[in-house]
N, C-alpha and C positions, 0 to 999 in steps of 0.2 A: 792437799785440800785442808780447810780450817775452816770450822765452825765456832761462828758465838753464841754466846746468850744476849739475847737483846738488854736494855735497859728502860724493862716498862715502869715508867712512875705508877707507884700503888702499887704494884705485885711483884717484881723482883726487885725486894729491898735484899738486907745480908742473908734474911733468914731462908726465903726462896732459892737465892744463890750457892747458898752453900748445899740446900736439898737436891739442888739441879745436878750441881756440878760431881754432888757424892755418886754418881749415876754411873758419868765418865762419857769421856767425846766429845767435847768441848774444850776446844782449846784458851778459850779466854772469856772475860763475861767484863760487863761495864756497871756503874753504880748507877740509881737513878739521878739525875739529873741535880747540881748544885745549881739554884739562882740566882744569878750573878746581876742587881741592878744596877745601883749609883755609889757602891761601897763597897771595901775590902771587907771580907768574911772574917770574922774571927776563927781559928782554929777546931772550935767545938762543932761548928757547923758542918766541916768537912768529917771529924771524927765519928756525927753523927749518922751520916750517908754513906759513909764507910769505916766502916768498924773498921776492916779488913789493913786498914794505914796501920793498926797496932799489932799486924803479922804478918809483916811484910808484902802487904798487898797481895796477898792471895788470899782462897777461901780454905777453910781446915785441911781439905782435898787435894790442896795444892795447883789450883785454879787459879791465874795470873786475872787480878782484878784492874781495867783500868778507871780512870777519874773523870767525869760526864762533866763540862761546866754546860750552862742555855742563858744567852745575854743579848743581846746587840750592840753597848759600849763597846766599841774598841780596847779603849785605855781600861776601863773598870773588867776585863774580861781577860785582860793580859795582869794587871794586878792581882788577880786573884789566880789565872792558871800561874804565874810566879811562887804563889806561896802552896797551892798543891803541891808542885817541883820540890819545895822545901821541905815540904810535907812527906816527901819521899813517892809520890804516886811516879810511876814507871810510866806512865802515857797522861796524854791531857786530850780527850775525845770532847769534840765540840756536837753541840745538838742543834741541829738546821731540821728536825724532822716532827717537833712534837703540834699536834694538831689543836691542844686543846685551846679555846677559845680564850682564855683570861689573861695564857701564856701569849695568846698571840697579839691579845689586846695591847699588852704589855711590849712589844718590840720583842720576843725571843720568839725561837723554835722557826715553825713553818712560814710565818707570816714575811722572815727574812730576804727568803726565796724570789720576794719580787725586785730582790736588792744585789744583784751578785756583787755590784762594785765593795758595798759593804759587804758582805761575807769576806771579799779578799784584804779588804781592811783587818777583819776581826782575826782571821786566822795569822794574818803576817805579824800581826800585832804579838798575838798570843806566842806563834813561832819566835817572833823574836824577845820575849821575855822569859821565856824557859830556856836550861843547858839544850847542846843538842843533841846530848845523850837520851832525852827525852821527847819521844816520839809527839807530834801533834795529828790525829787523826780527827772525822768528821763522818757524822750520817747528815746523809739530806732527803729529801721529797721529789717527786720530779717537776715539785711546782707547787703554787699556792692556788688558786683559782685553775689552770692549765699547765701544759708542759714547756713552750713554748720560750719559757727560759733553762729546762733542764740541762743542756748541754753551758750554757754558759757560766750558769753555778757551777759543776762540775769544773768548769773550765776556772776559774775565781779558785774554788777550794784547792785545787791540786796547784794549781801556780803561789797560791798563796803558802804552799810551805805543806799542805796535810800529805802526810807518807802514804795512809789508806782511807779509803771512803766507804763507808755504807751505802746502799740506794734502796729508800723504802721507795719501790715500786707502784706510787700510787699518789695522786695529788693531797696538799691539806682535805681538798675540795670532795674528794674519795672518800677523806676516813680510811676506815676500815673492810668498807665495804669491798667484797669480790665483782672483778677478779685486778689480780695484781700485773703490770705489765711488761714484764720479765724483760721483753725485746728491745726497751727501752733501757736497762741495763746494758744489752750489749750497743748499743750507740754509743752512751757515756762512755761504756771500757776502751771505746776505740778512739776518744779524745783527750783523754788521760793517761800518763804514763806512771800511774801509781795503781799500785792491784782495788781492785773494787770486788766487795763484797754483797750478793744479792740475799734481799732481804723482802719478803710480803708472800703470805700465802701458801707457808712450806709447811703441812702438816703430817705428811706421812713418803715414804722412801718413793709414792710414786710421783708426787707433786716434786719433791726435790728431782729426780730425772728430768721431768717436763722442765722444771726453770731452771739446770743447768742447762740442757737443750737450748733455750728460746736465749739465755741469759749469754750463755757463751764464759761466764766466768767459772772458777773455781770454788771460791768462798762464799760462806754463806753464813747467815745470820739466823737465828731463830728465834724467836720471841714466844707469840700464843698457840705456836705448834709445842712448842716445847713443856709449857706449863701445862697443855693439856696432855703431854705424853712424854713425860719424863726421860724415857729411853731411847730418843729422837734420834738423836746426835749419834750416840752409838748405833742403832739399824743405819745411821746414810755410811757412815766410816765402814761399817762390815760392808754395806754394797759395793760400795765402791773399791772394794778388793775381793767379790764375787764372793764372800762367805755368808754362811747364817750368822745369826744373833739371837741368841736366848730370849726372847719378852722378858718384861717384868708383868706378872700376874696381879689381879687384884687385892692376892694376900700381900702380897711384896710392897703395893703404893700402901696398904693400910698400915703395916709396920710402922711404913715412912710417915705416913700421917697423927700415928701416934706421937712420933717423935717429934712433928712439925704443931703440935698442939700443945705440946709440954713448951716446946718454945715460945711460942702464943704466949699462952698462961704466963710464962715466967716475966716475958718482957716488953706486953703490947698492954696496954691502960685495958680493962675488962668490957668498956664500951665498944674499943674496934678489934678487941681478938674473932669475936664470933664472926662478922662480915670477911676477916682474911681468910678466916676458915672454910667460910659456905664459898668465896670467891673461887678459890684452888678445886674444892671440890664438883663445883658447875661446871669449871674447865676440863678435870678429868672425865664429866659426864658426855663428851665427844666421841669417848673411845671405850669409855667403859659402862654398860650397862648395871652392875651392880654400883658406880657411884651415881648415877639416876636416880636408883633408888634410894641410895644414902641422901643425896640432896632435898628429895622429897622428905624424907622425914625430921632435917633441922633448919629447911630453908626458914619457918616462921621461928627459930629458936634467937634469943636475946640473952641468955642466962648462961654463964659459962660453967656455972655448977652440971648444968642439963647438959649441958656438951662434953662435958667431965664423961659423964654415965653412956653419951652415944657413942664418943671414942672408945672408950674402953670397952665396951660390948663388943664391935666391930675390933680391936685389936683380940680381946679372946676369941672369938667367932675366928678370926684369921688364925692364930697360934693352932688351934684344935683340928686346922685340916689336915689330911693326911698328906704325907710328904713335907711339912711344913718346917719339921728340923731339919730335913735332909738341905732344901733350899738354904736355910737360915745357913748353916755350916757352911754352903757354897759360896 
């Protein structure tokens, strides 16, 4: 079994990825998404969306990062996974799955969906202008309005060259919204002979049970399970070899929050550090009641000096519990 980390535009940029993956259980993670329109990238672009090209594509943790292009060009989508390849990126993952409206207004992401012939364009394209040491994989949708072509994208991506697919289990036309429809992962797996990884709706060890159930595959992807519950990936890998797993307590995310704000601070413009802050934190607020209460009191905060003083209160507050070196040491 193998778990990923999704590749959510806005919130798993390097700095999330690397907080994710310091956790453990996670086999691989993807960058957000490079935009691939009418022209070759210059090189800063991709350095920009992944650091990680300047350490070997991993993250500090040693998390294998792979490289996200979202286009519809053929020729401009293979141009560019060309110079990722050069770029040293170990995989070139294509994105058939992002819903958002401007992306789709635009010819990328989900909107593609209603095109498998293009998809098998895009990816043969992309296949054949990388070595083939270098893998081409692909997350898709199970549709843009309906499902109704999920099986023949599926069918497009895998003949087109992609070694693995994602399936976010849920139309553009979905969103987000619950529930995700696992069963419809296991159709795809059985028209495809490249391993497929399910992806929608996996928040906690018993929803993963239900959707390998319904899903019938082995891998699996995590995305806003994950951000809201850091130690995801490790509780499904302990279940699934019938042992416990240690939690991470509330003192343990505040550590990590301390450290994830010094990062903030250090390298996000002071206008959008607070919004990344309060965003991670309203995710934790799924599973953890004391960040409920942390969110309440900086959701109206704009001022990272103030956030300066709520972190640190909240990491001493954390350091002062008992048992708290004993953990730290472990």
């Amino acid at each position: 079994m193998r778990i990923a980390l999704a590749p959510m535009e806005g919130v798993v940029d390097a700095r999330m990825r690397q907080m994710i993956t310091a956790v453990g259980g996670i086999d691989w993670c993807v960058t957000e998404f490079v935009r691939v329109t009418d022209r070759l990238l210059p090189p800063k672009v991709f350095h920009a969306l992944a650091p990680e090209l300047a350490s070997g594509w991993t993250t500090a943790s040693g998390t294998p990062v792979r490289l996200q292009l979202l286009g519809g060009d053929p020729t401009c989508m293979a141009e560019n996974a060309a110079r990722a390849a050069e770029l040293g990126a170990p995989v070139i993952d294509l994105n058939f799955g992002c819903p958002a409206k401007i992306v789709n207004r635009n010819r990328g992401g989900a909107v593609l969906l209603d095109d498998p012939a293009l998809l098998h364009r895009i990816v043969s394209a992309v296949r054949a202008s990388v070595p083939m040491r270098v893998p081409v994989t692909a997350k898709m949708r199970l549709g843009y309005a309906d499902t109704s072509r999920a099986l023949d994208c599926a069918r497009a991506l895998a003949d087109g060259g992609a070694a693995e697919m994602v399936v976010h289990a849920r139309t553009r036309a979905d969103g987000y919204n619950p529930p995700a429809y696992w069963h419809w992962i296991a159709r795809i797996a059985e028209v495809v002979s490249v391993p497929v990884y399910a992806n929608g709706e996996v928040w906690s060890v018993a929803d993963w049970r239900r959707c390998r159930a319904e899903s019938g595959v082995d891998n699996f992807m995590l995305g806003r399970g994950l951000v809201a519950r850091p130690d995801l990936a490790r509780h499904i890998h302990a279940a699934a070899k019938g042992q416990a797993c240690m939690p991470l307590d509330w003192t343990d995310l505040v550590v990590m929050m301390g450290a994830y704000w010094q990062t903030l601070r250090a390298q996000v413009p002071e206008r959008h550090a607070p919004g990344r802050l309060k965003q991670w934190v309203f995710a934790l607020s799924r599973h953890y009641p004391e960040a409920q209460a942390f969110f309440l009191e900086i959701r109206r905060g704009r001022d990272c000096v103030q956030l300066d003083s709520a972190v640190a209160a909240q990491v001493a507050a954390a350091k002062n519990q008992p048992g708290f070196a004993v953990r730290a040491a472990a």
